[in-house]
N, C-alpha and C positions, 0 to 999 in steps of 0.2 A: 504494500500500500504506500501510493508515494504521497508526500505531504506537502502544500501549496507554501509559495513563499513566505505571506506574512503570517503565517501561520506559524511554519518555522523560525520565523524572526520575534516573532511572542516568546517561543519554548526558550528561545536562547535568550533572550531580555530575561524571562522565569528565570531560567537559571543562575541569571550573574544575580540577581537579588536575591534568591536565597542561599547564593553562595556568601555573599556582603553579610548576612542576617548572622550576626553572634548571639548565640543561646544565651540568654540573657539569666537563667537558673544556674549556669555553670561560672558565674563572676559575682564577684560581694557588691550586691546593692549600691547605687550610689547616692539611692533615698535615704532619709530622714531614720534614723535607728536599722539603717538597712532593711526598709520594707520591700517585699518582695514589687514589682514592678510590672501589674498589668496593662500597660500600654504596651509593654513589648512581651511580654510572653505568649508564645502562640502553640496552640493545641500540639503542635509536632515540636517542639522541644522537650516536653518530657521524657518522653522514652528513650532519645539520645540522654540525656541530661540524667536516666535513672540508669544507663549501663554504663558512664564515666563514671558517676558516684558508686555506683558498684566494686568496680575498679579498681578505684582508688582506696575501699576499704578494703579490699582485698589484698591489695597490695602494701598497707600499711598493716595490717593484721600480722604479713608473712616476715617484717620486718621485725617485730616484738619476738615471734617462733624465732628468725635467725639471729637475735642477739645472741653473741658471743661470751656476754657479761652473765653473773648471777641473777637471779629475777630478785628484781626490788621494788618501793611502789614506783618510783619515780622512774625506772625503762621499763614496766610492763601495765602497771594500772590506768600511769596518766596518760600514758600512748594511747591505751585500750578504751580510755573516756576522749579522747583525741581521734580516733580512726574514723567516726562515721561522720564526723561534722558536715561536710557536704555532702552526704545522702538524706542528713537529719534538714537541712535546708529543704532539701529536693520535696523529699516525702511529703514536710508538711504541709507546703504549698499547692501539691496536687491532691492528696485525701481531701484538706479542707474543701475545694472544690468538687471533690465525689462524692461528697456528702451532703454541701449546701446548693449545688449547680453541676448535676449529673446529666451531661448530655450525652448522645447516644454513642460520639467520637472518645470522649472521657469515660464513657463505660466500657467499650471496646478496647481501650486502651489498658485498666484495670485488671483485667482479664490477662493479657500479658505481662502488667508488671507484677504484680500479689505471688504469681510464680517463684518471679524471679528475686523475691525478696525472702521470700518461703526458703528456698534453695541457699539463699545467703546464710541466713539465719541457723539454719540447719547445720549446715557449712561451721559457722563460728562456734555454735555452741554444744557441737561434739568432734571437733579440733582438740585433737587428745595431748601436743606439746603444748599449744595457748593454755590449757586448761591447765596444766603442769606446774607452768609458770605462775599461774594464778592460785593455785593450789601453795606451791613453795612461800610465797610473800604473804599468805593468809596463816601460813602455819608458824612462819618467821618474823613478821613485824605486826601483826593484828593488836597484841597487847601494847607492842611501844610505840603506836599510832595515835592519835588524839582526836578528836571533834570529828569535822567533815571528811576526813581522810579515814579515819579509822570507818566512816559509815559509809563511804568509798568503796572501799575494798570489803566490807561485810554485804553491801549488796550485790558487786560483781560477782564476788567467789557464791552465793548463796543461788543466784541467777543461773547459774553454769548447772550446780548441784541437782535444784530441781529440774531444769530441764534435762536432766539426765547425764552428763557428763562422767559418771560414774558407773552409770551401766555396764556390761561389759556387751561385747559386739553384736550378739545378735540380737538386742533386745535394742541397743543404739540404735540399729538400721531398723526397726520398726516404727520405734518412734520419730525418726525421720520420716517415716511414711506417712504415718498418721496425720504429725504437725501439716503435712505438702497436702493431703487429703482433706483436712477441716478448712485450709486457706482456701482450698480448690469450692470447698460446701459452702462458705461465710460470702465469698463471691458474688456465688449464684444464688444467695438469700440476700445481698445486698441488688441486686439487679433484680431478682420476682418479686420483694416485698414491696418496693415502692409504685413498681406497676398492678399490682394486686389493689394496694389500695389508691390508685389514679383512675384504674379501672373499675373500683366499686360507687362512683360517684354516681347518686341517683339523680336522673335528669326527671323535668317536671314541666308540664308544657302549660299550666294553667295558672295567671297568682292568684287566681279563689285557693290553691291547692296552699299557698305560702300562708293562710289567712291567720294571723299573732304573731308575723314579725314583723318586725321596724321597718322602715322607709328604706332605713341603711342596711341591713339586713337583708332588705328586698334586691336593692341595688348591688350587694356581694356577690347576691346568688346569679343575679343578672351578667356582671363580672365574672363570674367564674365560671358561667355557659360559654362565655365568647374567649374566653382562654381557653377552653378544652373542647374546640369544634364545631359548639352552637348544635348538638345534635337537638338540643330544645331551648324555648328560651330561659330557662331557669336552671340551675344545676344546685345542690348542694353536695359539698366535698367532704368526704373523713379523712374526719381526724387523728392519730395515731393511736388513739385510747379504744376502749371499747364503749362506752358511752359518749356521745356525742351530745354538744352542749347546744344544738339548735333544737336540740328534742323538747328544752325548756319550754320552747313557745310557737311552737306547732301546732295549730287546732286540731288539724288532719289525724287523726288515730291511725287509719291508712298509712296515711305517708309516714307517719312516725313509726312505724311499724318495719315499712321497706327499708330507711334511714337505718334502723337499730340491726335490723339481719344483714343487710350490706356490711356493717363495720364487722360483723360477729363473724359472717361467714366469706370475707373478702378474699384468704385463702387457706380455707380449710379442703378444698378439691370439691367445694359446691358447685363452684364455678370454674373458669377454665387456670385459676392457679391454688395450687397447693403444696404447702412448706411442709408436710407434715413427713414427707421422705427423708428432707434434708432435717429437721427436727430429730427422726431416728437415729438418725449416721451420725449425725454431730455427737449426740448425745452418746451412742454407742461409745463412740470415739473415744471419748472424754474418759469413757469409765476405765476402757482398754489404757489409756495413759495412766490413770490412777492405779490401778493393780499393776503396772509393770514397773511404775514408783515406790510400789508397796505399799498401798492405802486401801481401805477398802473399799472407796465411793469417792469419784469424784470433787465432793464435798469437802471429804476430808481432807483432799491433795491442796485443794484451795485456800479453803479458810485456814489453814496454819499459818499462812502469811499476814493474817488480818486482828485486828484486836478483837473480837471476837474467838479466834483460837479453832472452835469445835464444830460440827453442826449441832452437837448436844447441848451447847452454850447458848446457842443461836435459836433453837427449838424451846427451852430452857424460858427465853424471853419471848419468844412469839406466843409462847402457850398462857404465860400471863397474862400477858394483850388480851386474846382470844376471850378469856375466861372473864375477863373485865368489858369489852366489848357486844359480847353475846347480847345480856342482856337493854343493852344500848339501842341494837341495831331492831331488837325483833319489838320492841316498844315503838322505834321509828316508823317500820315499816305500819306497823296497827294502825299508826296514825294516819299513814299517809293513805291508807287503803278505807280507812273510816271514812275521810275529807272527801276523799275521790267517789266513795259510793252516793255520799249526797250531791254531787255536780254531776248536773247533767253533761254527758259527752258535748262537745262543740260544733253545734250547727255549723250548717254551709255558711254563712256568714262569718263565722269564727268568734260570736256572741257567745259568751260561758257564765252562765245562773255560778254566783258565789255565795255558799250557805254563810250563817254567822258559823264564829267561832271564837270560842275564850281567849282571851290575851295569853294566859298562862302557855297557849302550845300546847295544851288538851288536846284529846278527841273533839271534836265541833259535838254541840248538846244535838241539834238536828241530825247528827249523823249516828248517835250512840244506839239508836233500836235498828238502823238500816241493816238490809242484809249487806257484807262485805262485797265490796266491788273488787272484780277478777282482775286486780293490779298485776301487768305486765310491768317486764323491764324497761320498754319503751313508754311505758306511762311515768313513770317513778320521777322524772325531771319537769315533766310536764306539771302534774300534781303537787310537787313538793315546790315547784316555782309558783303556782296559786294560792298555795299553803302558807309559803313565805308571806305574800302580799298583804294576805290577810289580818294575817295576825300579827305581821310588823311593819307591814304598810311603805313594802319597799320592794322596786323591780330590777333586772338588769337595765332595760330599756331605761329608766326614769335617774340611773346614774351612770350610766356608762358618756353622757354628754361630758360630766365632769373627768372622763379618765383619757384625757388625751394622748396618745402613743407619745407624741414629744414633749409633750409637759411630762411625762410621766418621769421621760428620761431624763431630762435637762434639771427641771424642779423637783425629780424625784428621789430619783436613783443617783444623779450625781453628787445632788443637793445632800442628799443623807454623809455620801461617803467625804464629802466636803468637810460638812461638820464632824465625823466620828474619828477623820482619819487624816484631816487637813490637804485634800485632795484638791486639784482646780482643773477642771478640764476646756480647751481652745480645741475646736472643730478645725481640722482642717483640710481644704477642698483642692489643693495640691496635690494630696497622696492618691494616685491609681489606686481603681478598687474594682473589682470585678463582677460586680454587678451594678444597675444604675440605682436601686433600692439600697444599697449598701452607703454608711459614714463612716470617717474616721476621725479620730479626736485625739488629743497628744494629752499626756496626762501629767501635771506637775507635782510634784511633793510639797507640803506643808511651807519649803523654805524658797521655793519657786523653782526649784532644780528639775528640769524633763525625766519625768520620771519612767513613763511609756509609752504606747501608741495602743489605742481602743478599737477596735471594729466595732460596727452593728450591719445587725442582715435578720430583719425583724419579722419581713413577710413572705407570707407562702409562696409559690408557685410548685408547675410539676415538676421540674427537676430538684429540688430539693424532697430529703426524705424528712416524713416526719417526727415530730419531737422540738421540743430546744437544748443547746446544749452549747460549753465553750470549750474555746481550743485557742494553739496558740500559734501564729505566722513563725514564731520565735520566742523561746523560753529565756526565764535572767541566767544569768550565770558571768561570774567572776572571772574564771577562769576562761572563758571565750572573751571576756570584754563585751557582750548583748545584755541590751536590754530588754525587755519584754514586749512581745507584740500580740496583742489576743483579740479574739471577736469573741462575740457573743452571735448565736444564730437561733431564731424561731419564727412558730410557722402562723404568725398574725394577719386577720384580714386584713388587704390594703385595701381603702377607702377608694374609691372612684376619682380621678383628678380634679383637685378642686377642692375638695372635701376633706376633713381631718378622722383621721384611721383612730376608733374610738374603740376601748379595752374592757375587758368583763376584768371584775375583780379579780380571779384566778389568771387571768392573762398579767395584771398589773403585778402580782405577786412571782409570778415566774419571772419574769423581768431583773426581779430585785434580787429572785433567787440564782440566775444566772449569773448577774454581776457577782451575787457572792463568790461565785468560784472565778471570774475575771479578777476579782480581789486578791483571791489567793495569787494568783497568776502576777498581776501590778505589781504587788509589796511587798513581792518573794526577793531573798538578799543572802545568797548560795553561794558558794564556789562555785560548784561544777551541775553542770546540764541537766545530769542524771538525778538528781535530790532537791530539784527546785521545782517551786510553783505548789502544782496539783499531785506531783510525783509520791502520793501516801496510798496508803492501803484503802480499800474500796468502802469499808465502812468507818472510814475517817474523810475523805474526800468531801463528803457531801454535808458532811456539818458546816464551813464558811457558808455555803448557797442557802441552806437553810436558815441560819441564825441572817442571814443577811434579811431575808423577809419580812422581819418580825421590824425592819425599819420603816416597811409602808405602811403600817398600820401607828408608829406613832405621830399626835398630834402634831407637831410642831413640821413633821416631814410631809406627810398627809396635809394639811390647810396651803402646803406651796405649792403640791403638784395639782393636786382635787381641784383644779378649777373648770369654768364651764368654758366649752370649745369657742364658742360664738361671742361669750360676754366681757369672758376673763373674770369673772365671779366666782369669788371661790365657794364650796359647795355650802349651802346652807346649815346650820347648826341642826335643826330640827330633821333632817335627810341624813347630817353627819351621824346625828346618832344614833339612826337608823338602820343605816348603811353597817355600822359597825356593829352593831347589834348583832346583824344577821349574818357576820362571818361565821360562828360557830352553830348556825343557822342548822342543825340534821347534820351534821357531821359525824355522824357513824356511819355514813359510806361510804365516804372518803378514805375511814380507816379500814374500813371492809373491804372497800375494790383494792387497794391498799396489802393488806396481809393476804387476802388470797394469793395476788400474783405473786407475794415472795413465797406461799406455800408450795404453790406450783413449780416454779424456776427449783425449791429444793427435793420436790419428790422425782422432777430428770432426775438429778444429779444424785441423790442417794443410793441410785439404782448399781445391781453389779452388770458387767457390760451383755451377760446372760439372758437377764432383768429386764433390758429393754424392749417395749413392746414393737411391735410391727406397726408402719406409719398407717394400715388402715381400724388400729385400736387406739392411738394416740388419745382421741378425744377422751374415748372411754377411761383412759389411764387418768386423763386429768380431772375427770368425773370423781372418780375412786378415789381421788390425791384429795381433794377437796373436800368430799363427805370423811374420810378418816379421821381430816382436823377438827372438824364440823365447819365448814365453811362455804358447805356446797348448798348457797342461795340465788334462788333466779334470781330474787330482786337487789342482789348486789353480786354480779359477776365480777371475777377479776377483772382488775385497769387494763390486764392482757392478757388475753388468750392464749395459749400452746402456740398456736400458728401465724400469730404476728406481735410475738413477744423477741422484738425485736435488743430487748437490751441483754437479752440471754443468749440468743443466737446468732445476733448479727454482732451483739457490741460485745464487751469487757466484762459483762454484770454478771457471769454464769455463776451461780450457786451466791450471789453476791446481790441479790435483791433487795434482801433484810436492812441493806446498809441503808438504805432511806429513814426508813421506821428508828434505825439502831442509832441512826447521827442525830436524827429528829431531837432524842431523850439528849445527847451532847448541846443541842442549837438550845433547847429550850433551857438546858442548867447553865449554858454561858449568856443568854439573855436574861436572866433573874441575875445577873450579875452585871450586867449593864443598867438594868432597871433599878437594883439599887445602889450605884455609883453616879447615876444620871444617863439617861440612854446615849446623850449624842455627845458626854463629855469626853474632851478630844483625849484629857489624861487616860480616861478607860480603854480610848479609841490607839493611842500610841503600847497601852501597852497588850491589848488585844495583837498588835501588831506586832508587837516586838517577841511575843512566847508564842506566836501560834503561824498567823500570815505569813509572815519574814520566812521563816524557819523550814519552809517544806517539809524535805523527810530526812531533816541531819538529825533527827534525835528520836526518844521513844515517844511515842504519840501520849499514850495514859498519861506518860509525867510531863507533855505541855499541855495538855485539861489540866492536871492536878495547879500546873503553878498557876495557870492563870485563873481559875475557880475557886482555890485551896480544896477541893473535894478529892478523895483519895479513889471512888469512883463515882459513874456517874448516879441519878437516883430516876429513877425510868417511873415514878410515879407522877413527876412534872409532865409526865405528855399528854396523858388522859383531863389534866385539869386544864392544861392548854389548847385541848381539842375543845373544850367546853363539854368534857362525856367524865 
């Protein structure tokens, strides 16, 4: 086939430019903290850019093996926290966008690097001289080591150990298999789940069918038709939970109905995806790793890293919860099912008869002789949001004006960490960012010194997966000479142009809770790479994001952001106290969707690799998991199901769910310590800072609770009085 001239005189123009084009991932930033630089990075850089970085730690790995000298920490540990730095660049800047801006070229792409990283990994951590070396220096200088150094080399050499390094051969090469086999499963469960749930969106062609929601509301769903094809004019999208929060105010029982089994069954193999294969195998997987570690269950291989220690520890406090809980939830549910039998279901009009009801948060007197109305799960928000109104005379709709997405941030979230922590943050609209919904904001220390650089990436679209969650462009560390670069990502409706993007309470609160872990991230003041930031055990990690929360709700931080979108008013007194009222508003099924799923994530993982059922019992397994504990309620399912409990199988969380609930009881005994020192005094705030944020994972976690609490542990009866149960 022959080619026309300017045809050919294109190819060859094409060529000398992308010959001219330098990989801009393989050179140190020459932004501002060295932010990574999307104006110039282009989809086909990274997979050059991750087999240089590959490379190059290969090749500085093989240089520690050939030292000629005795292994010491300074030629074998600091090398060994030394070798990946430019693959740790690479990485982070391409996951973060597989995660918040997965397109189909960046998933394809994924698919060939996770491999090759799998391979590396493998590669390093059953490397029988490296380990040798690391072995000698751990047996030789661990006790004449001090602070950061000594927790250096205890986390290297312990790293090596449990990933097997001491195996002997054939049991090595298995678990090489395995590890290349779960990266190969996590994959293809990060590529079906997000399209499982893009593809569960129920489209809606009438808005009689939308009748009890908002204007704004109406106009999301309007919006989020014409992003996803317009097959009708309405869509409504799920959410990554298994309850969905537009069920609140859905007249439609029907639709409320399709709404709830769309997110239930998005893929359980009702429809054309189901995780419940890759659920098996992983899980198998996992247990098979556990017995060739020598552990009986999965569980156990894990939590021995965690403060926590046991699943017996961990079982131990969930079964308290439970027993305290129980009769919490089945009083709630009474009620809600009394309320619901006296309201008449919702006319086509979307017009709903509201009985009286006692102030107290009784049963309603009119509903006491009714027969029980057949409360579904897809009723249960609907009801309970009527219920709310009623009796405390407060809606999403009638305060979410006041929760401005940017007031939230600016007057909220920064406002808080301002005051606690001597924070100031300057927006700045020079730094590339990669997507046009995305901000970046430079963050200063107390004495005005640049402290870090902030992302935000607030709202949905379909290439992101769902959730929120933060991470870092670049972590602090000493020893590199970086400072911190972190976003924050979640999955908020954006408002229609023109319009300001208005937040439900639980939205305004995740916000405050992700900055907490941005926090950790900001004030972190390490040495080295590997022990800064977020770098703690799984149920330590989530206490900053938690205890961060507990700053929306006070006065002083609340009346700056709380203002009205249109007026700049700040929320009325008589709504304020409304509003707050009704945060602990039925909140035993928060704790209920809540402890199921950590039940579930630990009945996988207890299993022996034997034990594991077949993916077409899966469900049934979770059934059984659930009634064992007594936990198995329709009208509070777990926050996630087997098949798109995505923080077990896709993330980090496996057998590590509890850590919510477990950090919860830490968030809530370090906020009764802020509350009685002044919540936003900067003194409590520097030294919050200085025993806990700063510090990452240079020390034992229990004794930075203990110094900065004085409590020797924590006291896990603060939760249930803080849940309002």
């Amino acid at each position: 086939m022959t080619i026309g001239i300017a045809s050919a005189m294109t190819m060859q123009f094409s060529a000398c430019k992308e010959a001219q084009h330098e990989n801009p991932l393989l050179a140190e930033s020459q932004l501002p903290y060295g932010a990574p630089d999307f104006s110039k990075i282009q989809v086909t850089d990274y997979l050059p850019a991750f087999e240089a970085a590959i490379k190059e730690k290969r090749e500085n790995i093989q240089k520690i093996v050939d030292c000629p000298d005795s292994a010491t920490f300074e030629n074998t540990i600091l090398p060994y926290e030394e070798s990946g730095r430019l693959l740790d660049r690479v990485a982070r800047v391409f996951f973060a966008l597989v995660e918040a801006d997965k397109t189909p070229e960046l998933g394809e792409l994924e698919k060939k690097i996770q491999p090759m990283l799998t391979d590396l990994e493998n590669e390093i951590m059953f490397n029988k001289p490296l380990f040798e070396r690391i072995r000698q220096v751990y047996d030789r200088q661990h006790d004449a080591l001090q602070g950061e150094d000594q927790k250096l080399l205890e986390e290297t050499y312990k790293e090596f150990v449990r990933k097997g390094a001491l195996l002997p051969d054939d049991k090595m090469e298995r678990m090489k298999q395995i590890n290349k086999r779960i990266a190969d499963l996590q994959t293809e469960w990060g590529d079906m789940l997000p399209n499982a749930t893009n593809d569960a969106v129920v489209w809606v062609d009438s808005a009689a069918d939308l009748a009890g929601l908002s204007e704004a509301d109406m106009a999301q769903c309007m919006k989020d038709a014409e992003s996803r094809g317009k097959k009708a004019p309405y869509a409504i999208v799920i959410a990554n939970t298994t309850q969905q929060q537009i069920l609140a105010s859905l007249d439609n029982r029907e639709l409320r109905r399709k709404v709830y089994e769309a997110s239930v069954h998005r893929a359980d193999g009702t429809g054309k995806y189901n995780t419940y294969p890759l659920v098996c195998e992983i899980a198998k997987l996992r247990a098979e790793q556990a017995e060739i570690m020598g552990y009986p269950n999965y569980a156990a291989y894990s939590l021995e890293k965690t403060m926590a220690k046991t699943p017996e520890n961990v079982y131990a406090f969930l079964k308290s919860l439970i027993a305290q809980y129980t009769p919490k939830a089945d009083a709630e549910t009474k009620a809600i099912e009394a309320f619901a039998a006296a309201v008449p279901d919702a006319s086509p009009s979307g017009a709903t008869a509201i009985p009286d009801a006692s102030p107290s948060g009784a049963t309603p007197p009119s509903a006491t002789n009714a027969p029980l109305f057949s409360l579904q799960p897809y009723d249960r928000f609907y009801y309970s949001a009527k219920m709310k109104k009623q009796l405390l005379n407060v809606s999403d709709d009638e305060v979410k004006p006041y929760f401005n997405a940017d007031s939230v941030l600016l007057n909220g979230v920064f406002y808080a960490a301002g005051r606690a922590y001597g924070l100031t943050f300057k927006e700045r609209k020079d730094i590339p960012l990669y997507h046009p919904d995305m901000r970046a904001f430079e963050v200063f220390d107390r004495d005005g010194k640049p402290k870090a650089l902030f992302y935000t990436d607030y709202y949905r679209r379909p290439t992101k997966r769902g959730g929120a969650w933060m991470d870092g462009f670049q972590k602090q560390s000493r020893q590199w000479n970086q400072q911190p670069i972190i976003f924050n990502v979640c999955n908020n409706a954006k408002a229609p142009e023109g319009k300001p993007s208005l937040l439900t309470w639980d939205e305004v609160t995740t916000m405050f809770h992700e900055f907490g872990h941005a926090l950790h991230g900001i004030l972190s003041d390490c040495q080295y790479n590997r022990l800064s930031g977020t770098s703690v055990a799984r149920d330590f990690v989530e206490m900053p994001s938690q205890f961060n929360e507990s700053f929306a709700a006070i006065p002083e931080v609340f009346d700056h952001y709380a203002r009205h979108c249109e007026t700049g008013e700040p929320m009325p007194a008589d709504l304020k106290e409304r509003m707050l009222k009704s945060i602990n508003f039925q909140t035993a099924y928060a704790l209920g969707e809540n402890l199921a799923a950590t039940c579930v994530d630990l009945a996988w993982h207890m299993l022996a690799a034997k034990d594991v059922p077949t993916p077409d019992k899966a469900a049934d397994f979770e059934t059984a998991a659930l009634r064992q504990v007594g936990l198995l309620n329709e009208q509070i399912p777990p926050r996630y199901h087997t098949s798109y409990f995505n923080h077990v199988f896709g993330g980090g969380y496996a057998a590590g769910y509890y850590s919510y609930l477990w950090t919860e009881v830490l968030a809530v005994n370090i906020a009764d310590v802020f509350a009685r020192r002044g919540a936003l005094d900067p003194a409590t705030g520097r030294d919050f800072c200085d025993k806990i944020l700063s510090r990452g994972n240079t020390g034992d976690l229990m004794q930075m609770f203990t110094d900065f609490t004085g409590m020797q542990q924590p006291d896990a009866s603060s939760l249930l009085k803080a849940r309002g149960l």
